[in-house]
C-alpha positions as CSV (number, residue, x, y, z in Angstrom):
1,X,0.0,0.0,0.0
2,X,1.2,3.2,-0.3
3,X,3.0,4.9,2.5
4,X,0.8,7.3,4.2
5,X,1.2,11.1,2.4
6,X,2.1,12.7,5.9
7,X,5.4,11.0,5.9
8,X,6.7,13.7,3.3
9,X,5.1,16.0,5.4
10,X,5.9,15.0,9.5
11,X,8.9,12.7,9.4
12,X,11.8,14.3,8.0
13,X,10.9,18.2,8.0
14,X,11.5,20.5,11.0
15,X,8.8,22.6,10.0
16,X,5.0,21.8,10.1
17,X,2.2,22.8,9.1
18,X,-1.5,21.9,8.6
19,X,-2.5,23.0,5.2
20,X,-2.5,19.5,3.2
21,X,-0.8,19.3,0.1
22,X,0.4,23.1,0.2
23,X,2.0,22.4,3.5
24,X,3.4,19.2,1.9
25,X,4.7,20.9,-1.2
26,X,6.1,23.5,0.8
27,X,8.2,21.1,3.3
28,X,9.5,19.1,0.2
29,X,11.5,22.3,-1.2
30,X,12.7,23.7,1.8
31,X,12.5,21.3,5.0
32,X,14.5,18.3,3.6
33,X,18.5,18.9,5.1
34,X,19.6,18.3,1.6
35,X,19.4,21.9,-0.2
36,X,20.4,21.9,-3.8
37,X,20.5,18.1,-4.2
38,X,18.8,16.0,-6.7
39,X,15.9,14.3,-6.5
40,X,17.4,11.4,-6.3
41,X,19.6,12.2,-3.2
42,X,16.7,13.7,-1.7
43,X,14.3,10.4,-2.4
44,X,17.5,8.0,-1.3
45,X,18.0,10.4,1.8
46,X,14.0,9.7,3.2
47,X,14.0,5.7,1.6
48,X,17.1,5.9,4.7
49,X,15.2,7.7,6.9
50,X,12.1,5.7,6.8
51,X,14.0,2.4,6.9
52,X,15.9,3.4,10.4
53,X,12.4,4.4,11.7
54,X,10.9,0.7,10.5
55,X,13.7,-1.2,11.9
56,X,15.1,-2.3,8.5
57,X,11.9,-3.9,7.9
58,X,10.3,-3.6,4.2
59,X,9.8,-0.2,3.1
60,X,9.6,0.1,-1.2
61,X,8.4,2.3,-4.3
62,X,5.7,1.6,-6.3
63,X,6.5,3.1,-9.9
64,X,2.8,1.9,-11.0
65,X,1.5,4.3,-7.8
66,X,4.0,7.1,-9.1
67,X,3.1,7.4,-12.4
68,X,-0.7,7.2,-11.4
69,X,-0.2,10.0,-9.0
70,X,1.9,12.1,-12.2
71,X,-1.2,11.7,-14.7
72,X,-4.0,12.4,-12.4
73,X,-2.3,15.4,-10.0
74,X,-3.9,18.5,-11.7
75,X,-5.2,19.6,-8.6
76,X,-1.7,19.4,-7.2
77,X,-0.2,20.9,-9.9
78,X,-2.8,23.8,-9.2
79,X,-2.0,23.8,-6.1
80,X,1.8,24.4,-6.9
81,X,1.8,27.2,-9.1
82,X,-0.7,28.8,-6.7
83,X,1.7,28.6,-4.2
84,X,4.1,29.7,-7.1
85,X,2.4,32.7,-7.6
86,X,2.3,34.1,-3.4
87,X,6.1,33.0,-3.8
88,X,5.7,30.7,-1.1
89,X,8.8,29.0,-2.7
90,X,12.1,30.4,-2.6
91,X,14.3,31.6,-5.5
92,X,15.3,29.2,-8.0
93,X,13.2,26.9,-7.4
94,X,11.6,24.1,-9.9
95,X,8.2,23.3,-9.0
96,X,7.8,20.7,-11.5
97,X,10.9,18.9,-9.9
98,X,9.2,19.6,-6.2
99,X,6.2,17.8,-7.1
100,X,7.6,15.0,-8.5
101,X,9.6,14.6,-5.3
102,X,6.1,14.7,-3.7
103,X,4.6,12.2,-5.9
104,X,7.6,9.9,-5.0
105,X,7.2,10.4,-1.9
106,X,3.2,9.7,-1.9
107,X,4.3,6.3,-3.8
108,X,6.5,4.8,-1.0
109,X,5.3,1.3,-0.2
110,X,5.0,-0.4,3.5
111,X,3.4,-3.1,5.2
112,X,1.1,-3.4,8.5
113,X,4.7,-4.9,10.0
114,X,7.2,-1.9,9.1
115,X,4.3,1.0,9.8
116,X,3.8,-0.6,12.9
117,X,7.5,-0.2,13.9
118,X,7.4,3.0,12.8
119,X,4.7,3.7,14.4
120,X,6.4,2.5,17.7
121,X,8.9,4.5,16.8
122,X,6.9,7.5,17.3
123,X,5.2,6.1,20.9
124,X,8.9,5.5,21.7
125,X,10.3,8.4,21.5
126,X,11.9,8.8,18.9
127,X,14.2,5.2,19.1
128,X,13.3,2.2,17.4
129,X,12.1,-0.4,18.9
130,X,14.2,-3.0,17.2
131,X,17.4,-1.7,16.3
132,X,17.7,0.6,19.7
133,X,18.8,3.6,17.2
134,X,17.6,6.8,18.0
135,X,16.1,8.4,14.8
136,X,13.9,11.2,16.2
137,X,14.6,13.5,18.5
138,X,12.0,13.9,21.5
139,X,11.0,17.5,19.9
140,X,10.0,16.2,16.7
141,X,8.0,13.3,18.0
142,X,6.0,15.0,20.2
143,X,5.4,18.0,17.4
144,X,4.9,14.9,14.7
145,X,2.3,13.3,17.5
146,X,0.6,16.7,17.9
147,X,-0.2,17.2,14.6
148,X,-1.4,13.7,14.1
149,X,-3.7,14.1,16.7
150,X,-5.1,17.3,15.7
151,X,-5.5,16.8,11.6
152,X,-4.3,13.4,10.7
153,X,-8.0,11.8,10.0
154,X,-9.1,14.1,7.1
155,X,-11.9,15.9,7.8
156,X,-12.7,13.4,10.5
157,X,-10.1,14.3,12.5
158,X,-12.4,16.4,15.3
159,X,-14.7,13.7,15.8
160,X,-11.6,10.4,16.3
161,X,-9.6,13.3,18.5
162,X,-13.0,13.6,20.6
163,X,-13.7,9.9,21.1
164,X,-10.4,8.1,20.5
165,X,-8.0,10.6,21.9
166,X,-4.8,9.3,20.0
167,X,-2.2,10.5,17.2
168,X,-3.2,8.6,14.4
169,X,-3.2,9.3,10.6
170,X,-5.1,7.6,7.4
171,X,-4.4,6.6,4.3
172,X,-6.4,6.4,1.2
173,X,-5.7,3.0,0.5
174,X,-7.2,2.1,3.6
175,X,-4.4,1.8,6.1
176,X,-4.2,3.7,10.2
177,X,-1.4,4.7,11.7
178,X,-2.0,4.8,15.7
179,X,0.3,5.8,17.9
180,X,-0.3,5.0,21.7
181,X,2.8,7.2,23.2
182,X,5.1,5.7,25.5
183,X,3.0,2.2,25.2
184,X,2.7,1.3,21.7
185,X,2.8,1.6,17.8
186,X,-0.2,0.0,15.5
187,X,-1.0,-0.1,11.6
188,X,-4.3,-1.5,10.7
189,X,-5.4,-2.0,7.4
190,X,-8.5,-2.5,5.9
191,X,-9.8,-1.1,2.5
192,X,-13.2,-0.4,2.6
193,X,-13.5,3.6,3.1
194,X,-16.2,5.5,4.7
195,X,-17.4,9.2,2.5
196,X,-14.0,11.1,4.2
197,X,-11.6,8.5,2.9
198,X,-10.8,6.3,5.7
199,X,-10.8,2.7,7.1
200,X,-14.3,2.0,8.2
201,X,-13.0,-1.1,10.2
202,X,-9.7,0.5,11.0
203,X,-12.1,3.3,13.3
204,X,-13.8,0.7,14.7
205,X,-10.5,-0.9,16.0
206,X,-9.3,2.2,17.4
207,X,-12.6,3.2,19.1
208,X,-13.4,-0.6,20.3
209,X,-9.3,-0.5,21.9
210,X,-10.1,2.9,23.6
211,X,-13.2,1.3,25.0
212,X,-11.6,-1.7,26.3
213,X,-8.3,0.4,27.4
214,X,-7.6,3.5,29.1
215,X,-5.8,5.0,26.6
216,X,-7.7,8.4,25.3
217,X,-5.5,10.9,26.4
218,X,-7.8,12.2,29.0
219,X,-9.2,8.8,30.8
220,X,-8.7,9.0,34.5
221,X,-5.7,6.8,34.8
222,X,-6.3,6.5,38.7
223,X,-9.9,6.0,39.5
224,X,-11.6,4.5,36.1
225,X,-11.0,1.2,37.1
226,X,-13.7,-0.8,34.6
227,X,-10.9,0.0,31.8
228,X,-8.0,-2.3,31.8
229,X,-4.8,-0.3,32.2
230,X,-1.2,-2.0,30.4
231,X,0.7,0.6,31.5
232,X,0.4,-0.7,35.1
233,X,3.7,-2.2,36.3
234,X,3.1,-5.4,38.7
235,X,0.5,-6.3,41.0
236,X,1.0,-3.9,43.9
237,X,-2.4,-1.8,42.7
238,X,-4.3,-4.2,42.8
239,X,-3.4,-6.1,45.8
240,X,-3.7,-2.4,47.5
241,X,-7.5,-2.5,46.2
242,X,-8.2,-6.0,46.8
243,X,-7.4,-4.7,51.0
244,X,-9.1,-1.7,51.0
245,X,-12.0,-3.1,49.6
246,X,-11.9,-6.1,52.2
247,X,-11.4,-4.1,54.7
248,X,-13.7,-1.8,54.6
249,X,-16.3,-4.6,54.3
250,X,-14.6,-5.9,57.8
251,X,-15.1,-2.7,59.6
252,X,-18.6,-2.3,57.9
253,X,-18.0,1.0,56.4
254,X,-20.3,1.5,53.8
255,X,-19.3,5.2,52.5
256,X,-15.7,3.2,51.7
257,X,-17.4,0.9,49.9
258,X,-19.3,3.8,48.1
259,X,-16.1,5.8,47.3
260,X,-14.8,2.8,45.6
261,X,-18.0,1.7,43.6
262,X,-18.2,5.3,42.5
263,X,-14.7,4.9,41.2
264,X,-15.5,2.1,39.3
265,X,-13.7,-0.5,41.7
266,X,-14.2,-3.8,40.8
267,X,-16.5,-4.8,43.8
268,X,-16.2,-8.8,43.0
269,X,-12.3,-8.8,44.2
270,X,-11.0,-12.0,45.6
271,X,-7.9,-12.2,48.0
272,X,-5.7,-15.2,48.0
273,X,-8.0,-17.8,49.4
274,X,-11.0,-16.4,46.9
275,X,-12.7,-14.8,49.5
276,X,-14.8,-11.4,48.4
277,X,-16.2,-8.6,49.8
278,X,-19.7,-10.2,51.0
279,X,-17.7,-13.7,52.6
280,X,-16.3,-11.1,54.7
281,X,-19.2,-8.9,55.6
282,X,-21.2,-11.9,55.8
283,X,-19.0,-13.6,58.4
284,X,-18.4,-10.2,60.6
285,X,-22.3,-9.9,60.7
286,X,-22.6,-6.1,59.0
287,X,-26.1,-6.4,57.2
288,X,-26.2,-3.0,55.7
289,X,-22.9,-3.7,54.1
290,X,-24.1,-7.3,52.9
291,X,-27.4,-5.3,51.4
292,X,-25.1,-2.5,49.8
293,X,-22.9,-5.0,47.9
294,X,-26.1,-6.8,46.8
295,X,-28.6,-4.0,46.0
296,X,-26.4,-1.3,44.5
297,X,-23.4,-3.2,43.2
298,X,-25.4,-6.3,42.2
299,X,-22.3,-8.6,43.2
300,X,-22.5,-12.2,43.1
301,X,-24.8,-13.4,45.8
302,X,-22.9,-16.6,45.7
303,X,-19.3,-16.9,45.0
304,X,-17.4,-19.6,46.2
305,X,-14.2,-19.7,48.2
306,X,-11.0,-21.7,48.5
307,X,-13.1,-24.1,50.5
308,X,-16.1,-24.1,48.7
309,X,-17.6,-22.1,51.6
310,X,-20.5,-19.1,50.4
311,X,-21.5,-15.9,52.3
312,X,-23.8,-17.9,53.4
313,X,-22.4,-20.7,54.7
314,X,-20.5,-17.8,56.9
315,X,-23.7,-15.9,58.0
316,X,-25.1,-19.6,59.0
317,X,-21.7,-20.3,60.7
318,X,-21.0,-17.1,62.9
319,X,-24.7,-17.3,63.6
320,X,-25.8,-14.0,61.9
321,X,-29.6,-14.8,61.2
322,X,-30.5,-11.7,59.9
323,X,-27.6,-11.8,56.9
324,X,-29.0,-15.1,56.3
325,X,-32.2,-13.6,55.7
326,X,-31.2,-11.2,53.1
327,X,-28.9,-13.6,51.5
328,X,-31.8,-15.8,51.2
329,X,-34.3,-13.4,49.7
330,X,-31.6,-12.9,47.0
331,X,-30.3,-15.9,46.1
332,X,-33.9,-16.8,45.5
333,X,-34.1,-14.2,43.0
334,X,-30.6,-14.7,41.8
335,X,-30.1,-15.3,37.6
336,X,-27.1,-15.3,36.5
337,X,-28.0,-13.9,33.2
338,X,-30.1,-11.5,34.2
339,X,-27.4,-10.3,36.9
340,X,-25.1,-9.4,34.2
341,X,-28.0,-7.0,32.7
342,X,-28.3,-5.5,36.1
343,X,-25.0,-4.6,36.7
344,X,-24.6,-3.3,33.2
345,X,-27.7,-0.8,34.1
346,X,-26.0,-0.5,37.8
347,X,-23.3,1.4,36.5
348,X,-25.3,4.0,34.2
349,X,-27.0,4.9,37.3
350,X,-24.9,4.2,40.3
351,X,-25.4,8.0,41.5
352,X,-28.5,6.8,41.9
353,X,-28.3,3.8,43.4
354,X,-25.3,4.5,45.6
């Protein structure tokens, strides 16, 4: 596929802008370090570039692409001498010879496995992954990964900034470029475009990820605990959680037990003998705990422990009759099925049912 147009645009100039092909145009004259060279040093001076940021993985030229590109350009070529005319170019210059640079550089051929180390390349800082080079300096990324983020998705690029939150840029043959910084680098590809030129399934990847990770760039990295979180080093947060959460059901404080449902806690924890929340209410005897975990966090009336043993086989054992009772009245009603439903709509409205 062809290598996505920002590359002549983002990844080898110092200066950037966000005017499309003028921009593009205008950074292929004057941003490339090699003034006055040919087109061919130029061209063989990015083919390096690109192939230090992809790890020495496949990165090649479609001539078929180029020529394509050549024939059907008018609107480029109006473009060009438009920008001729403001002398946005400098002195001396050969337009003609500037967009054919461009058009080489739109015909630049990559695969999902070389954009994705580039694109790592980018959410590493600048070094690649592989080869441990550094090829960008941590200036350019982070102005490369700004102007991804703000105008790298055509004219869609408002609405994926809104609900994905990540740098990311499209390509007309049906290819996205995501960059998760300091985590990650991933190319997608899938032809099918929607009406603004990008990958219909590639979106859907990128919005189903953020959905299923707390990546957007402004998830709440310390209390949105219902998204799973890579980033996380060990186990330490979560045995902290798994603690709090017990102990609070210990002591019988409920407004714990609210803070942490209202931050999206995972109120079904288990410690190291499988025990939850509710064995341990039920076995202390706190009833208004016992009814908070079941009413408003719909846990799991009956989870099973190391020993087989159930909240209420605790409540029966310490002799608490009136947590039998309410474990009782729920277990009666208990569906597993229709649980999953409930705690779905439990955590629309928790507000109101905290």
């Amino acid at each position: 596929m062809s290598l996505l147009k920002v590359f002549c645009g983002l990844y080898v100039v110092t200066y950037f802008t966000a005017l499309g092909s003028m921009g593009y145009f205008d950074n292929c004259n004057s941003s490339v370090t090699l003034q006055g060279a040919s087109n061919a040093e130029k061209f063989d001076y990015v083919m390096n570039f690109l192939n230090k940021m992809a790890g020495n993985e496949y990165v090649g030229f479609s001539n078929a692409t180029f020529q394509s590109e050549r024939e059907s350009g008018d609107r480029n070529f109006a473009i060009g001498y438009y920008l001729k005319e403001k002398k946005c170019f400098p002195e001396g210059t050969d337009m003609t010879s500037i967009l054919d640079f461009y058009f080489q550089l739109c015909s630049i051929e990559v695969t999902c496995e070389s954009a994705s180390v580039m694109a790592a390349t980018l959410a590493n800082g600048g070094f690649c992954p592989i080869t441990g080079e550094r090829v960008l300096s941590p200036e350019a990324v982070r102005n490369t990964l700004s102007l991804m983020h703000s105008c790298g998705m055509y004219d869609f690029s408002g609405q994926f900034a809104f609900h994905v939150g990540l740098p990311a840029k499209s390509g007309v043959a049906g290819g996205i470029l995501l960059v998760v910084p300091n985590v990650m680098g991933i190319m997608c590809w899938s032809p099918p475009l929607d009406k603004l030129g990008n990958s219909v399934r590639g979106i859907q990847f990128c919005t189903d990820l953020v959905s299923l990770c707390n990546f957007h760039n402004y998830d709440n990295l310390r209390h949105f605990a219902k998204k799973m979180d890579p980033r996380r080093e060990g186990g330490d947060q979560r045995v902290k959680s798994v603690i709090n959460l017990l102990f609070a059901a210990y002591t019988g404080d409920v407004s714990a037990l609210r803070r942490f449902a209202l931050s999206s806690m995972d109120m079904e924890q288990r410690d190291y003998d499988s025990r939850t929340a509710l064995h341990v209410a039920a076995a202390e005897g706190h009833a208004e705990v016992v009814r908070f975990l079941l009413e408003a966090c719909k846990v799991n009336p009956v989870p099973k422990d190391r020993w087989g043993n159930t909240p209420m086989d605790e409540a029966v054992h310490f002799g608490h009759h009136d947590v039998v009772t309410i474990l009782q009245d729920f277990q009666n009603k208990y569906n597993p099925q229709e649980n999953t439903g409930d705690k779905e709509i439990a955590e629309k409205n928790l507000d109101g049912l905290l």
